[in-house]
C-alpha positions in Angstrom: -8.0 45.2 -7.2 -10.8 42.7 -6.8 -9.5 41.0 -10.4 -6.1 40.4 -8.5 -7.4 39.4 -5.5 -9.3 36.9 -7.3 -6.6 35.8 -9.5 -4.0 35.4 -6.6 -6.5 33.5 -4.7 -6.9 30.6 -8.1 -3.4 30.4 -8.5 -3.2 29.1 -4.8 -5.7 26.6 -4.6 -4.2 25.5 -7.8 -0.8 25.0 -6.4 -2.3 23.6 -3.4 -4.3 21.2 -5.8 -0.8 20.2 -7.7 0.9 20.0 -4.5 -1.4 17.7 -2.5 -2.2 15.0 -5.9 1.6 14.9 -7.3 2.3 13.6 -2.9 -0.3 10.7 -2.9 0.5 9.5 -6.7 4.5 9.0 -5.5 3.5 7.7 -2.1 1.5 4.7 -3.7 3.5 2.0 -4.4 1.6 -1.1 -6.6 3.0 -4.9 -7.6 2.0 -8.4 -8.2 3.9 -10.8 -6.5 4.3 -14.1 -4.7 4.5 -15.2 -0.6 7.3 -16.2 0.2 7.0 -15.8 4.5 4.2 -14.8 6.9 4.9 -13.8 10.1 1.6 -12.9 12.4 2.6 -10.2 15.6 1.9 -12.3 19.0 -1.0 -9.5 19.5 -2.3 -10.5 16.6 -2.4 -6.6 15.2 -0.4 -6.6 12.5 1.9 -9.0 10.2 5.2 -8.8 8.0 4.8 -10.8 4.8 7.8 -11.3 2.7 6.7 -10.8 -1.4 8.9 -12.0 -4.4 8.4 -9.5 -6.7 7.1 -11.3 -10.3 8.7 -8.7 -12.3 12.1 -8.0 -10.6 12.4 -11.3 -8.3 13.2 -9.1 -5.4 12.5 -9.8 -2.2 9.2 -6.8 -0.4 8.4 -6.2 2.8 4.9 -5.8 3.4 3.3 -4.6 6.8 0.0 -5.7 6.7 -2.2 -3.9 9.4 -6.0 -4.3 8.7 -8.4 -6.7 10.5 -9.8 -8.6 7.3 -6.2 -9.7 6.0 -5.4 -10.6 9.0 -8.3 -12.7 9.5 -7.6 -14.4 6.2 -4.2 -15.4 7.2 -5.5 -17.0 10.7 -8.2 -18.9 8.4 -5.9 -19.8 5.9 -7.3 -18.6 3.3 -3.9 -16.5 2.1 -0.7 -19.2 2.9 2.9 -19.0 1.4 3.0 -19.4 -2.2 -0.2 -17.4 -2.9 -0.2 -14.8 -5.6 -1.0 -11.4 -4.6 -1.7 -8.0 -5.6 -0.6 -5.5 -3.3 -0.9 -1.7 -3.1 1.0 -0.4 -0.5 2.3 3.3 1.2 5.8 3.9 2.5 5.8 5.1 5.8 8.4 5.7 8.4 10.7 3.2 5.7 8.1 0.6 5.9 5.8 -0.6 3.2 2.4 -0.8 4.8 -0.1 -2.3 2.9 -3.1 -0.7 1.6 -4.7 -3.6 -0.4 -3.8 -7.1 -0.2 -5.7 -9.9 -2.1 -5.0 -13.0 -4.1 -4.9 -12.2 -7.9 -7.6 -14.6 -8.6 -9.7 -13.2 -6.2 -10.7 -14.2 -2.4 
């Protein structure tokens, strides 16, 4: 009874294991691509760039939402026609970034 207990129990945490690492590899969302628009929030909180995609040309949404990218685009240090690499999660139908830096570095 104890063998089946304990075997029950693996199988679980591996399917909780499977479950919760196949979510976040779909979730993430990766590409390399050009600004083509910057628009800051009046609050000054958050920001919508525009991305042209290098490897399909299409036009990405990017919400970007943290302090340090947003302090780069008020010093000008990240301005249309940049290139950037951008990581990014969908959430709610919106592409919020998760890392967001020139390619050459900043």
């Amino acid at each position: 009874m104890k063998k089946l207990v304990s075997v029950v129990a693996m199988l679980a945490l591996v399917a909780v294991s499977l479950v919760s690492f196949s979510t976040k590899a779909h979730a993430e969302e990766s590409m390399i691509g050009t600004i083509s628009k910057i628009e800051v929030s009046v609050d000054k909180k958050s920001a919508t760039v525009v991305l042209k995609d290098t490897k399909t040309s299409a036009d990405v949404v990017i919400v970007i939402q943290d302090e340090m990218t947003l302090d780069k685009f008020s010093d000008k240090r990240i301005v249309v026609g940049d290139e950037i690499r951008c990581k990014y999660n969908v959430v709610d139908g919106k592409n919020v970034a998760r890392l967001f830096k020139k390619t050459a570095g900043c």
